[in-house]
N, C-alpha and C positions, 0 to 999 in steps of 0.2 A: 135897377140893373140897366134899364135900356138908356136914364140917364147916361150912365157910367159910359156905355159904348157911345152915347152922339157924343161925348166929349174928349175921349179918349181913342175912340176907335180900333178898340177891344172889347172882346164877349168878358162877360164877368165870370171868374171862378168861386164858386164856394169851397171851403174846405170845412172838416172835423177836427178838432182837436180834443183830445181826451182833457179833462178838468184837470188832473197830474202833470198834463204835461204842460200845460199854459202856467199853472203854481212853479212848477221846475224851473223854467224860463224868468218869470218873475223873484223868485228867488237868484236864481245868478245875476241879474242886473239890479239885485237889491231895492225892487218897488211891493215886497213881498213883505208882510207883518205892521206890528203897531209900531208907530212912535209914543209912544207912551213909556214904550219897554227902559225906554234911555231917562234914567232918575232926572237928567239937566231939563225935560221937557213937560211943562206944568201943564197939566189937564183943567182947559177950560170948558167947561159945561155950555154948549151951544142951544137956546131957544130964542125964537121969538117974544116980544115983548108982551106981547097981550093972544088971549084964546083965538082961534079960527083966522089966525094969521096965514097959518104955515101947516100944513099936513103932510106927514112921511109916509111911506110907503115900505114895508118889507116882507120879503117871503122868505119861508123857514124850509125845509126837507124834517119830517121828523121820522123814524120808524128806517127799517130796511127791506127788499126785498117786495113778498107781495104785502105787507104792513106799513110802507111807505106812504105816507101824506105829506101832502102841502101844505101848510096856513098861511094865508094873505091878509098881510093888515094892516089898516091905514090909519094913524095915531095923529091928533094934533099936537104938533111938537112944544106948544108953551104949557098946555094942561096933562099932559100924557092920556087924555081921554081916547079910548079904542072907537072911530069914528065906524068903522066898518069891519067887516072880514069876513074870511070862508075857508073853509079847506076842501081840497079837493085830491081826489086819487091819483091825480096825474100831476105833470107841471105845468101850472097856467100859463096862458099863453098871455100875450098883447089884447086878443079881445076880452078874456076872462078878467085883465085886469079893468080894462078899461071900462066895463060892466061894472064891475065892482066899485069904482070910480064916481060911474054914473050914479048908484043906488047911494053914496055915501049922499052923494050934491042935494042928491030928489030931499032924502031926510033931512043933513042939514045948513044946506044952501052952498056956495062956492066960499071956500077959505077966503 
């Protein structure tokens, strides 16, 4: 943020935006769904060529309400091997990821 103002010489604003309404917006300027959906567009299967190349990253929402969980999990993308993961009652943040990160590396080693 204080980049933002030496360069600009403006304070930063934050806003909220509801997840509805950012999907809403993305749908009217049509950056919203699969392409896949369209028969002319062939589904290529994206990996790495060899194990411990390449590692993804994704987090789930499962459950509603106070049953809501997180799962975080970090998959090598050429073996599908589940390298790490957690779930957690809240939604992780940047350190919780980055923890999790780290304990993947410590076990086993940098992709």
């Amino acid at each position: 943020m204080e980049q933002y103002k030496k360069e600009t010489g403006k304070n930063f604003k934050t806003i909220r935006l509801a997840r509805s309404t950012i999907i809403e917006w993305l749908v009217k300027l049509k950056l919203n769904g699969s392409p896949y959906k369209n028969k002319k567009f062939r589904y290529k299967r994206f990996e790495k060529g060899s194990a411990d190349r390449l590692w993804q990253m994704d987090i789930k929402q499962k459950g509603s309400g106070e049953d809501k969980k997180y799962v975080a999990l970090i998959v090598d993308d050429h073996s599908r091997l589940i390298i790490g993961g957690r779930v957690y009652d809240r939604a992780p943040n940047s350190l919780d990821t980055a923890c999790l990160l780290s304990e993947a590396i410590r076990k086993f080693g940098r992709p």
